[in-house]
C-alpha positions as CSV (number, residue, x, y, z in Angstrom):
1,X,-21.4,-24.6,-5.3
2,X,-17.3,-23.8,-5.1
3,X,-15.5,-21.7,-3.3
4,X,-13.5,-18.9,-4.3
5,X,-10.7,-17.0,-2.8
6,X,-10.0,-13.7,-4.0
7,X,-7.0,-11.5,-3.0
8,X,-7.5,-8.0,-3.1
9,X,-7.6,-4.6,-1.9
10,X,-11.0,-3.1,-0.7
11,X,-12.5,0.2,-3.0
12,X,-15.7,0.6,-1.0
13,X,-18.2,-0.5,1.3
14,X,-21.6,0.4,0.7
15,X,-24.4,1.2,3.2
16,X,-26.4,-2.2,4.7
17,X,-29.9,-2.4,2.1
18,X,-32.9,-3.9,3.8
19,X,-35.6,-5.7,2.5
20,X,-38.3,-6.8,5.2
21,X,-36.4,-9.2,7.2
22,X,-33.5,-9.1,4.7
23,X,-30.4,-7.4,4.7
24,X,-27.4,-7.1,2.1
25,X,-23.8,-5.4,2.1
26,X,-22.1,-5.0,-0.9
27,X,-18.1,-4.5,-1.3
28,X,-15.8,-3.4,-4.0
29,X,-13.2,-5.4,-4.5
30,X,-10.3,-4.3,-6.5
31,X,-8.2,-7.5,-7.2
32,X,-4.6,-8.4,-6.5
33,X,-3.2,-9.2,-9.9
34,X,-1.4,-7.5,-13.2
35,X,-4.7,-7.1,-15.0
36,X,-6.7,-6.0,-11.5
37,X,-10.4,-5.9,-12.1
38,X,-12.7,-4.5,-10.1
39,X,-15.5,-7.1,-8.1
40,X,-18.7,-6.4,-6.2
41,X,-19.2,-8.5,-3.9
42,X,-22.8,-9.2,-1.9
43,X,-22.6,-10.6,2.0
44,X,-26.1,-11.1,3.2
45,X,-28.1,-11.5,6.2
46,X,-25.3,-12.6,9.7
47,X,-22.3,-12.3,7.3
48,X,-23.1,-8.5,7.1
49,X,-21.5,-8.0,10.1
50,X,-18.0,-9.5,9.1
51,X,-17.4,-6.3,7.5
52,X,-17.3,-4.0,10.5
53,X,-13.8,-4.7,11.0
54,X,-12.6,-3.4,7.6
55,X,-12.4,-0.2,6.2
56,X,-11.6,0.7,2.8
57,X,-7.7,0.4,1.0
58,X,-7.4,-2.6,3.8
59,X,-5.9,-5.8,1.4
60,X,-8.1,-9.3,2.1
61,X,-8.7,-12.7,1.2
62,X,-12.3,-13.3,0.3
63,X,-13.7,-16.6,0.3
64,X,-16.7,-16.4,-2.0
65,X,-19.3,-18.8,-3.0
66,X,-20.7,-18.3,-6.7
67,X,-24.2,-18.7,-7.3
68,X,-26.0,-18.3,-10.7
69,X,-29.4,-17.5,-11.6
70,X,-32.3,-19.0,-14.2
């Protein structure tokens, strides 16, 4: 697994999902560059509540770890 960082300025934050004992957060992520793109980013379970401090238009650094499926 790598990490990512990702510069960018924050579209939306969506409402906390819950599955049972799971929980998931998503963001949108529009990214800092000359072709900007727009990224949805999932935080899940503890790292949920990183996002209380931000609100959206605030610019971040995301550090994201990529993870396929099979």
């Amino acid at each position: 697994m790598y990490n990512i960082k990702i510069f960018g300025k924050i579209k939306k934050i969506f409402s906390t999902k819950k599955f049972g004992n799971f929980k998931k957060k998503e963001v949108l992520l529009k990214t800092d560059e000359q072709y900007s793109q727009n990224i949805l980013i999932d935080f899940i379970q503890e790292k949920c509540k990183l996002l209380k401090k931000f609100k959206k238009d605030d610019k971040v650094i995301i550090f994201i770890n990529i993870r396929g499926r099979k």
